[in-house]
C-alpha positions as CSV (number, residue, x, y, z in Angstrom):
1,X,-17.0,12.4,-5.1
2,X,-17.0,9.5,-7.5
3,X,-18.9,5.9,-5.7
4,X,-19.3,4.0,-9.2
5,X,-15.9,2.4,-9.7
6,X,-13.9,3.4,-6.5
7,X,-12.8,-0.3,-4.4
8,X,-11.5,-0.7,-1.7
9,X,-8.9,-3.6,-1.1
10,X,-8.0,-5.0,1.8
11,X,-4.6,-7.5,2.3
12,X,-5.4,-9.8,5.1
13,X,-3.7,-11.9,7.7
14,X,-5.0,-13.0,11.2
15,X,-6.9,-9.4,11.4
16,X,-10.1,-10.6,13.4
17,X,-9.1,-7.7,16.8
18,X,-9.7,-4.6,13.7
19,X,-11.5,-5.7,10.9
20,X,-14.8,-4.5,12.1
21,X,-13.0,-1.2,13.5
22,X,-11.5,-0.8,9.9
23,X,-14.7,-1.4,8.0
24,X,-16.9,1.1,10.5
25,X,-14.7,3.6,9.3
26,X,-14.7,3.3,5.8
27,X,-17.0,5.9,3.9
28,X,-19.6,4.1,2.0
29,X,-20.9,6.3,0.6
30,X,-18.2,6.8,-2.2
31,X,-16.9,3.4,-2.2
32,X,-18.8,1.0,-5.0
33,X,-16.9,-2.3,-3.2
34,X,-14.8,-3.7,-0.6
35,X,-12.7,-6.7,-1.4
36,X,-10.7,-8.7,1.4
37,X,-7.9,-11.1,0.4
38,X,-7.2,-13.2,3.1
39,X,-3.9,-14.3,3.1
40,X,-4.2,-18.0,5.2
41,X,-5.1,-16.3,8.1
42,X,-5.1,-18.9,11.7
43,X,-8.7,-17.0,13.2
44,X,-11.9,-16.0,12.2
45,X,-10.8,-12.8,9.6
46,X,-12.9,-15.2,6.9
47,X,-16.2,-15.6,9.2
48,X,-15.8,-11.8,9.6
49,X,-15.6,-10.2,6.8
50,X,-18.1,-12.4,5.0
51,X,-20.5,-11.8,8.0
52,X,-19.9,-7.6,7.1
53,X,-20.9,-8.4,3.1
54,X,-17.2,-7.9,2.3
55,X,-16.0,-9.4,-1.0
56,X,-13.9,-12.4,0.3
57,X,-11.0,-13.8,-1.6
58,X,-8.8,-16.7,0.2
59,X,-5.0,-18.1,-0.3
60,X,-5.4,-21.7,0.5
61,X,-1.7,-21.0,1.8
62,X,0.2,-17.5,2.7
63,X,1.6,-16.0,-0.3
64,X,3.1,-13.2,1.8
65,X,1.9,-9.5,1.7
66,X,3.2,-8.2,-1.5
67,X,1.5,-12.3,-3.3
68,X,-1.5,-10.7,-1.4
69,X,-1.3,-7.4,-2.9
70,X,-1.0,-9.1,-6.2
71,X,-4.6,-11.0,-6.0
72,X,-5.9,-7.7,-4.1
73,X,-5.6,-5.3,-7.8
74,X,-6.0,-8.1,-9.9
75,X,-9.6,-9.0,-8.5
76,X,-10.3,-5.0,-8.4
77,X,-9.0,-4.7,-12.0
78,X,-11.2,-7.3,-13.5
79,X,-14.2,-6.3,-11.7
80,X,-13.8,-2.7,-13.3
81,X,-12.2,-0.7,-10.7
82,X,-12.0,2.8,-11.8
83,X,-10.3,4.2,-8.4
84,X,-7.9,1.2,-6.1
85,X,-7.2,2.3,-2.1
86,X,-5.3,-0.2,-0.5
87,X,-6.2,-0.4,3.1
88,X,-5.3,-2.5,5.8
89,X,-7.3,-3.6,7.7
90,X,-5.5,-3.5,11.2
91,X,-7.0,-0.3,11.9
92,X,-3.7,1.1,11.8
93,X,-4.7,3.8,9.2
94,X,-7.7,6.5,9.6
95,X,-10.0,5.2,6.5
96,X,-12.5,8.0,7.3
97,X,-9.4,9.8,5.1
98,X,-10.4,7.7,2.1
99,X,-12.6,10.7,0.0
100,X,-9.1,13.1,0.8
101,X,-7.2,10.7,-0.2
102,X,-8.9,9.7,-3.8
103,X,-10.4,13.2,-4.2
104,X,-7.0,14.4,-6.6
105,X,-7.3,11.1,-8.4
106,X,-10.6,11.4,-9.5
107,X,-9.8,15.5,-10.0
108,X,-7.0,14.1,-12.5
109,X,-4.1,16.1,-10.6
110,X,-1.9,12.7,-9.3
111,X,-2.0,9.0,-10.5
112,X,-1.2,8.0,-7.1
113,X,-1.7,8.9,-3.4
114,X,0.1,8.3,-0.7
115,X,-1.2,8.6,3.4
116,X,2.2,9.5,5.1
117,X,2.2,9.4,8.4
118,X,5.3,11.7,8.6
119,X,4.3,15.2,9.5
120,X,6.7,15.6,12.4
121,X,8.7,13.7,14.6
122,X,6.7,14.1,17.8
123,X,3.1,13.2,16.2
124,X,5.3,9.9,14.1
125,X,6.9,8.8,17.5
126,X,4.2,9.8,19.9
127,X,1.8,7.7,18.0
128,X,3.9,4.7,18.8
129,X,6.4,4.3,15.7
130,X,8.8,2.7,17.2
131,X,12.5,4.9,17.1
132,X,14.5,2.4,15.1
133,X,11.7,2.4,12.7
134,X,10.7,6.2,12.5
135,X,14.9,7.1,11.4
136,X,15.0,3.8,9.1
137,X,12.0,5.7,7.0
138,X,13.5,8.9,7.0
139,X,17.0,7.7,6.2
140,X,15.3,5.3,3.4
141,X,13.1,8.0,2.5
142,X,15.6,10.5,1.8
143,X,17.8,8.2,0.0
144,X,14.9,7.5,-2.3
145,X,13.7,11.0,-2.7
146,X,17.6,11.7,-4.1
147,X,17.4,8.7,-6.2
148,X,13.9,8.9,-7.4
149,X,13.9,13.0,-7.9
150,X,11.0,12.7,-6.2
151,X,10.0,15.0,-2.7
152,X,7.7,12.8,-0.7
153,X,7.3,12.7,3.1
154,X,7.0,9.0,3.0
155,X,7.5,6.1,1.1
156,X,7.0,3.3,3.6
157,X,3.5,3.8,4.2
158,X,0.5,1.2,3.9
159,X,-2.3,3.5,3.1
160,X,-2.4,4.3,-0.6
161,X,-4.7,4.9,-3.6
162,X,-4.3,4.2,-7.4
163,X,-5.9,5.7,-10.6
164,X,-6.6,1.7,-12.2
165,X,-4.7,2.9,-15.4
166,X,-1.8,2.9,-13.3
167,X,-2.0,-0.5,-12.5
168,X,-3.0,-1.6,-15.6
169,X,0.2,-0.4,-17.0
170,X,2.7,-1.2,-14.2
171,X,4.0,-5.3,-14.5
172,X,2.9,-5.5,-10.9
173,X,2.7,-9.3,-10.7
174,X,6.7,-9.5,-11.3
175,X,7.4,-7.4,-8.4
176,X,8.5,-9.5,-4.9
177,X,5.9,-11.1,-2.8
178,X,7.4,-9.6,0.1
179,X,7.0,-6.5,1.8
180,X,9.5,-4.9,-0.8
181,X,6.1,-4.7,-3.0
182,X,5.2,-1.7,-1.5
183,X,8.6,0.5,-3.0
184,X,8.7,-1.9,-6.4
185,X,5.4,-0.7,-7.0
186,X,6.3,3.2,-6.6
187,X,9.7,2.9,-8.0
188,X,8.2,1.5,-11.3
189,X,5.0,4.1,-11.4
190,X,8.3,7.1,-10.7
191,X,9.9,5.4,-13.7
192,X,7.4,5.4,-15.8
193,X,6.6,8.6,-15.1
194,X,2.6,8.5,-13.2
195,X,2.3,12.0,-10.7
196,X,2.3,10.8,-7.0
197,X,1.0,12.7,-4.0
198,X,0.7,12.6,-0.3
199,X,-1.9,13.6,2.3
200,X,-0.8,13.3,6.1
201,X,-2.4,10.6,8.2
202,X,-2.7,10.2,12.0
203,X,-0.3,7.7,13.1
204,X,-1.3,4.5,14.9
205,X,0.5,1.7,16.4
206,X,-0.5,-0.6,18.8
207,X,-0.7,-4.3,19.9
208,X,-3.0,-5.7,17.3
209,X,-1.9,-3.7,14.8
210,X,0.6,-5.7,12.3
211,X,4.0,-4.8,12.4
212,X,6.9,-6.7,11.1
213,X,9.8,-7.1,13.4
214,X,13.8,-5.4,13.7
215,X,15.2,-8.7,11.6
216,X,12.3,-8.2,8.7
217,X,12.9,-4.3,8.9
218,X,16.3,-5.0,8.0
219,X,15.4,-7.3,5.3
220,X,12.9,-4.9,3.6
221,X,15.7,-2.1,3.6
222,X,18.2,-3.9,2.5
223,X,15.7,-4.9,-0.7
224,X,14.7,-1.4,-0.7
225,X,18.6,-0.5,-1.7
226,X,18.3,-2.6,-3.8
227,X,15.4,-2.3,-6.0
228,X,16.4,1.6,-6.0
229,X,20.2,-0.3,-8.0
230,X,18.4,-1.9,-10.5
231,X,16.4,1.0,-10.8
232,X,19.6,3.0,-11.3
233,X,20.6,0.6,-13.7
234,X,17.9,0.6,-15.5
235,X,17.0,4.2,-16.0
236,X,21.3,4.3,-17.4
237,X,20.3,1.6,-19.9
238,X,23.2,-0.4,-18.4
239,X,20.7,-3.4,-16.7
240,X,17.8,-4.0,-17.8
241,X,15.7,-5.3,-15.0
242,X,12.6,-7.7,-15.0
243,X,10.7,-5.9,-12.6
244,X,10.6,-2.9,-15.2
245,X,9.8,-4.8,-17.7
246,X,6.1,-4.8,-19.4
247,X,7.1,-7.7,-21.4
């Protein structure tokens, strides 16, 4: 396994409880760097992560998780990243899984993996997904997979991994600074044609472990919906949307 270009980035807000959990569990021995935006986090994420040698990048104010995702593969891209995993760091995702997860990247066979956390429904629900959210991602899930011709498990995962010439080419900074990021982001790689795969992940939810609430799941369907229109749109040449747009 490749160490010489593979980062790890991690989007940050009030994460003090797991940080040091998260960063235990990363493999160092195939990851070159770990960067940690900090999104204007209230506690001591900062103090922490520069005390662990992490990289440390800081939003004077919150810029919201897809404005943090933004300044996460921009600072990997200009430091040479060859290899991005996107990690959070609330410990709700296994990063011992980190060498399975880049291994077909750096074998050339996808541009993108996914950790889906959607093997069945008793391991997804047993680990804590809460119900309302565990039917919202299959419901949105299928409904992409239809759109998108695409046969993934899960879409609506945090736990991913980029070849860097994918996000080189994808016009990730127009994309929402909202949690809608994280299907803008796949959406445009599906439209411009990059391979995307999937290993399964253990699923964890607990108290410290972010989570956005009923209302913001709405929201972020809801803006799901829609970026899968203008995607329709786009790909029937009758729209032609910014957030496809390299220009």
């Amino acid at each position: 396994m490749p160490k010489k270009g593979v980062f790890v980035v991690m989007p940050a807000y009030n994460a003090e409880k797991t940080l040091v959990k998260t960063y235990k569990d990363v493999p160092k021995g195939i990851v070159e760097k770990i960067i940690l935006v900090d999104d204007g986090s209230h506690d001591k994420t900062v103090k922490i992560a520069k005390k662990l040698g992490l990289e440390v990048v800081v939003h004077p104010q919150n810029r919201g998780y897809g404005g943090n995702q933004k300044t996460c593969y921009t600072e990997a891209l200009n430091k040479g990243a060859k290899i991005v995993v996107m990690l959070h760091p609330d410990y709700q995702y296994d990063a011992r899984l980190i060498p399975d997860l880049i291994k077909p990247i750096a074998d050339k066979r996808f541009d993108i993996m996914l950790g889906s956390r959607i093997r069945t429904r008793e391991e997804s629900l047993s680990g804590g997904m809460p119900l309302y959210k565990y039917f919202g991602n299959r419901l949105l899930t299928v409904i992409q997979n239809i759109v998108l011709g695409q046969n993934l498990s899960e879409y609506h995962t945090g736990l991913r991994a980029f070849d860097g010439n994918v996000l080189r080419e994808l016009p990730f900074h127009k994309f929402s600074d909202d949690f809608v990021f994280d299907q803008q982001i796949l959406i445009s790689a599906i439209r411009e044609r990059f391979r995307i795969g999937e290993i399964s992940v253990p699923v964890r939810y607990f108290p410290d472990a972010s989570s956005i609430n009923f209302k913001r799941s709405v929201k972020y369907g809801l803006s799901t919906l829609m970026s899968l229109f203008l995607y329709l749109l786009d790909v029937s040449k009758i729209y032609s949307s910014q957030i496809f747009s390299k220009k």
